[in-house]
Every structure is written in structure tokens, then in C-alpha cells.
N, C-alpha and C positions, 0 to 999 in steps of 0.2 A: 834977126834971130828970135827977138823976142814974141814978137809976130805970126814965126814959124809954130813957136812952143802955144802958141795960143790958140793956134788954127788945128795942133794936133789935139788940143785938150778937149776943145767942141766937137771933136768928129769923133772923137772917145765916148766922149756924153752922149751923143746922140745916136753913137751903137747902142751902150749899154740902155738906153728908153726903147729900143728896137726891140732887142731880146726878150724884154721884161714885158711888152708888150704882147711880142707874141705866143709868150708864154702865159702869158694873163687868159687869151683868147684860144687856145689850143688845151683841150681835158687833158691830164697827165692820167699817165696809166693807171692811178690807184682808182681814179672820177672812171674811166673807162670801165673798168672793172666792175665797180658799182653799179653804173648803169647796165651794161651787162647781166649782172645779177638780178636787179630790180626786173629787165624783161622778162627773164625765165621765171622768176617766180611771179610775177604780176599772171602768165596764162591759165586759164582754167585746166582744171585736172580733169582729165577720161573718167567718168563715173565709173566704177568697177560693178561689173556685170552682178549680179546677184542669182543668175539662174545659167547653167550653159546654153551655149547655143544646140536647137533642137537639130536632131537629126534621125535618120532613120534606125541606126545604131544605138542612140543613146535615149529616146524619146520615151518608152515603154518601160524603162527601168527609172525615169525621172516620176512619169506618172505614178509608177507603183509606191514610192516614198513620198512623193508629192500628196497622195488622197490620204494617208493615214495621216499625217499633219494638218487636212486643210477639209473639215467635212460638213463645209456648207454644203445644203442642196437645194436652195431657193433664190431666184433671181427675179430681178425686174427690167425688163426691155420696156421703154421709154421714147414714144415714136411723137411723131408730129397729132397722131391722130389720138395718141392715149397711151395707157401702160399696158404692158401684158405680163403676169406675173407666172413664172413655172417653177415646178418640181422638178428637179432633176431625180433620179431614179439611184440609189448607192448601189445595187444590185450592177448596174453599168459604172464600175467604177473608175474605167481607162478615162470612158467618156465626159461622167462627171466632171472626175479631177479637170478635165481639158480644157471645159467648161468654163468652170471656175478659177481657172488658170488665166485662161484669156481675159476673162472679167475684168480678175485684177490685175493687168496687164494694161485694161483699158484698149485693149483689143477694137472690140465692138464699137466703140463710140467712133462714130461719123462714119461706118459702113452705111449698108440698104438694102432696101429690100429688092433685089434687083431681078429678081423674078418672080412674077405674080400671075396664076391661073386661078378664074375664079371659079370656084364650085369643085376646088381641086385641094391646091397647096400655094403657100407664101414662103418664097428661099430668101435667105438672106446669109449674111457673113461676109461680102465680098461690096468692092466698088471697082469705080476708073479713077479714083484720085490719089496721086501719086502717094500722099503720104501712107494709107494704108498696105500700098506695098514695102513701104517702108518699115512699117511696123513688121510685114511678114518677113522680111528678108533678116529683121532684128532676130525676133522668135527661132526662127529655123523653121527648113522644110521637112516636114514629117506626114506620114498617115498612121491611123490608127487601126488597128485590129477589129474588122467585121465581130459585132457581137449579138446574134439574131436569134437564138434560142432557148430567149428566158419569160417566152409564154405571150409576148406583147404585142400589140396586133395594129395596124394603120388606122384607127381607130380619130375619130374625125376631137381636134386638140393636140395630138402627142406630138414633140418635136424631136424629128430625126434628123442623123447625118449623112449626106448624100454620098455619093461615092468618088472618089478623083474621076476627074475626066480622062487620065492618061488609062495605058494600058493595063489594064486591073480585074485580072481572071478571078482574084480573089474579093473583092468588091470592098476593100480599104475604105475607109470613111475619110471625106476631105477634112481635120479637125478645125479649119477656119469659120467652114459655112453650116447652116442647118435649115430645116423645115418643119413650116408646120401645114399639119393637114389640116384643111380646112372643109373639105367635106362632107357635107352630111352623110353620115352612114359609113362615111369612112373611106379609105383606098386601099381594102386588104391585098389586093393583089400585088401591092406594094412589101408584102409579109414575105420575109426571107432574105430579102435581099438588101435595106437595106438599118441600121440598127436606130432603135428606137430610145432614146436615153431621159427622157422626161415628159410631159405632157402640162398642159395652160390649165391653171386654178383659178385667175382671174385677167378677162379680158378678152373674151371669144369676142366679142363686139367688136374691137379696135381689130382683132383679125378677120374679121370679113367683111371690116371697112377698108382696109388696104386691099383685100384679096378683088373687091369693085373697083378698084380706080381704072384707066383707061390705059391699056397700053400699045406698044407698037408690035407687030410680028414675032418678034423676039421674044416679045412677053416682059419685057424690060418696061417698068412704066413711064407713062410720057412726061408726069413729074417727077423729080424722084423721093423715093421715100426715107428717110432717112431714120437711123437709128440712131438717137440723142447720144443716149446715157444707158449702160446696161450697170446696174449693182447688185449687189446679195442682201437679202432682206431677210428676215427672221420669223 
């Protein structure tokens, strides 16, 4: 009997080190919790938007409050070949602001110049690398309002805005991409149609150093040209 009582006290013992053990080794709810909590706040927060996303709707009324706040109108584009320094025009001031919007958006940097005629114009605002469509998809899809008759003429330096490629009876300006004319004497026949919003104060040079480089059919150069860094300068 006495035996018996001995053999039940060790198998007593060696539940209760079972339990404790596996207790030891299994989080109880409050450790669960915790860690729980620790995940959700360990994640990074969604930066909250500082600007809406653009839209056809809303773009024209952001711009209108956007230029009275924001009335820089001097930039520098920052290419592989040199700086080119513009005026933007306040008289254009959808365009301006849009301008300068994108700047400091940092829009610009790492587009190109992705079409080039020499003895013509230099387009740029656009690439094939994914993240600048990323940046446009951030921004919103908009156009802006044809603005052609306040005296300005395709006059060889000014930089304008092309028009969307899509169907556009009214000749919408892309507000992504722009040109500059690089020809001598100018490409008035370019007058009307599409709007003119600033002009090159320094660095004609670096533009008909790109406007020469060597391209394919396209007119797409066969290196490409790249747009560093655009800032506003003073």
C-alpha cells in the first residue's frame, strides 16, 4: 500500500512539472495581446496627402488658389549637358502655378528629353520608367486650359505646352510635358495653337546641345537625355 501511495505521489509530481512547463512555454493572453499591439503600432503610417488628387473637376480650382500662395516664376532644369534657367510668364498663371507645382513635387527629376528636332524644338516631361508614371498616377490626371492670346509668339527660347495626344478639339495643354523652341527665328506657325508660358534666360547653349544629339525615327534620342534636377531659383 505503501508503495501504491508512492507511485501516486510521483505521477502527481510529474503532472504538476508538465503543466508548469507548458505553461512556461505557451504566451498567455495578456503576452499575446502585447505583442499584438506592438505589431500594429510598429507599422508605418500612410503619409497623409498634402494636396488632392488632380482631376479634371477639381484641377482649375486648385490651381486658381495654388498661384496666389505660391508666386515663384523662375526655374532651373539641370541636364547632363548643363543648366537651363526660365521665366515663367505670371500673365499665364494656370500654367505657371502647374509648373511650379510639379517642381515641387519633384515631378521633373529623372524624366527626358524624349523628343528632339534639331533646328526645331526640345519636348520633354515624360519617360518609359515606371516610377514617373507613378509619380503621374500620384498627381492626377488633368489638362489644362489652352491659353494663346496674350501677344506671345513661338519665338526661338520660349517654353510651351503641348497639347494631349487624346481627342482635343480644344487643344488642352498636356500639364506634364513642355517645349522649347529651338529655332532660329522661331516656329510662329506654331502661334495659336499651342500656349506659350515662359521663355530660357540662360542656357540656349545646353539647348541646342541636346536639340544635336543623334536620334532614332522617332526623334527619341538614342541616348537618353535626362532631366537631373528642376528647382526655383531667385
Amino acid at each position: 500500500m505503501r508503495l501504491i501511495l508512492l507511485f501516486c505521489l510521483s505521477l502527481c509530481l510529474l503532472n504538476c512539472e508538465d503543466k508548469k512547463t507548458k505553461q512556461k512555454n505557451t504566451p498567455s493572453a495578456t503576452e499575446t495581446k502585447l505583442k499584438k499591439k506592438d505589431s500594429v503600432t510598429s507599422q508605418p503610417k500612410i503619409p497623409k496627402r498634402e494636396f488632392p488628387k488632380l482631376t479634371e473637376k477639381n484641377a482649375m480650382h486648385f490651381f486658381l488658389e495654388y498661384e496666389k500662395e505660391n508666386k515663384e516664376n523662375k526655374v532651373r532644369i539641370s541636364t547632363d549637358f548643363g543648366d537651363i534657367d526660365i521665366l515663367l510668364y505670371d500673365i499665364t498663371k494656370y500654367h505657371r502655378a502647374n509648373f511650379i507645382f510639379l517642381t515641387k513635387q519633384k515631378y521633373f527629376n529623372g524624366t527626358q528629353f524624349y523628343r528632339v528636332i534639331n533646328n526645331f524644338m526640345i519636348q520633354a516631361g515624360s519617360s518609359d520608367d515606371v516610377e514617373v508614371g507613378r509619380k503621374r498616377r500620384y498627381i492626377g490626371k488633368y489638362l489644362l486650359p489652352a491659353d494663346t492670346k496674350r501677344g506671345f509668339k513661338h519665338d526661338r527660347g520660349v517654353i510651351s505646352m503641348p497639347s494631349s495626344e487624346i481627342d482635343n478639339p480644344h487643344k488642352l495643354a498636356s500639364p506634364y510635358e513642355f517645349f522649347i523652341v529651338q529655332q532660329h527665328g522661331g516656329a510662329h506657325y506654331l502661334d495659336g495653337d499651342y500656349t506659350i508660358f515662359g521663355k530660357v534666360i540662360s542656357g540656349m547653349d545646353v539647348v541646342d546641345k541636346i536639340a544635336a544629339v543623334d536620334t532614332d525615327e522617332a526623334d527619341w534620342p538614342l541616348r537618353n537625355v535626362y532631366i537631373r534636377n528642376v528647382e526655383i531659383i531667385k
